[in-house]
C-alpha positions, 0 to 999 in steps of 0.5 A: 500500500502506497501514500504518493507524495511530493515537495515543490521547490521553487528554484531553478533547475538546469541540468542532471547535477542539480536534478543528483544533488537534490534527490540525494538531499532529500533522501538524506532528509528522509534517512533522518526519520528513518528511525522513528518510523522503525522505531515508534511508527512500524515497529516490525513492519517493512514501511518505507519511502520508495520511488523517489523522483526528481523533475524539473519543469517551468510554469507560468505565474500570473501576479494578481490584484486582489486574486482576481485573473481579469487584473493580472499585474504581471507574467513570469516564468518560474522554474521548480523542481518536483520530488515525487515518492511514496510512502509504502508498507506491504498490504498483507492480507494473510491474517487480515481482511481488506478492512482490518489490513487498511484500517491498520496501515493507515494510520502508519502511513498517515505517521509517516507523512507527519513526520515529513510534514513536521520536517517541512516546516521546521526548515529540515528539508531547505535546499541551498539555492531553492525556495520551499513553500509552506504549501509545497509538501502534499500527499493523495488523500487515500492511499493505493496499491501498487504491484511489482511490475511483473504481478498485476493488480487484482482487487486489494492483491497482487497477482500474476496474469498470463497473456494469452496470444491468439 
């Protein structure tokens, strides 16, 4: 079961050394609260931050008066970079139902989001040369399950699928 998240650097972002230098600052970041979440959140369970991509992009940004689009004040191009990743424990079903197994790995993987939240705003993931929002860290709202590429989905279970060629 995975929570997808991601953190929004205004900043700019101009080749695959910045892109390297940031993604290993950010797992630096979350290898500090790795112990916590094997420690107090997971304790004997396999939860972890997986997935971890760096993109880097430009958007328009519209300055306005009074928030109002029709008074547009001034344009400019803002570069960003967006680290994507997931906040992941297995969903084992094995002593489990659907519910009992969600209702219990849930609130691991909200935990987990505290603590990245809770370094958010205490500065612990500023990168030298971006901006971070106060707004710039965000999960999904639900949680999902995501298979190993060679299972494919079935349900609340990953399954093996053969395809058949006619």
């Amino acid at each position: 079961m995975v929570l997808p998240a991601e953190l929004i650097y205004e900043g700019n972002c101009e080749d695959e050394k910045t892109k390297q230098t940031i993604r290993e600052q950010v797992l630096k970041y979350l290898g500090t609260i790795k112990d916590d979440i094997d420690n107090s959140i997971c304790p004997g369970k396999d939860c972890r931050v997986d997935n971890l991509v760096v993109v880097c992009g430009s958007r328009t940004v519209r300055a306005t008066d009074n928030g109002r689009k029709k008074h547009i004040i001034a344009k400019r191009q803002a570069s960003y970079v967006r680290v994507t990743f997931d906040f992941a424990t297995p969903f084992d079903l094995s002593n489990s139902s659907v519910t009992g197994a969600y209702n219990e790995l849930f609130p691991l993987l909200t935990s987990m989001k505290g603590l990245v939240a809770a370094a958010v705003a205490n500065g612990t993931f500023d990168i030298a040369g971006f901006t971070l929002p106060v707004d710039a860290f965000g999960t999904s709202s639900k949680p999902n399950i995501k298979c190993p590429a060679d299972l494919k989905k079935d349900g609340y279970k990953c399954s093996t699928y053969f395809r058949i060629n006619y």
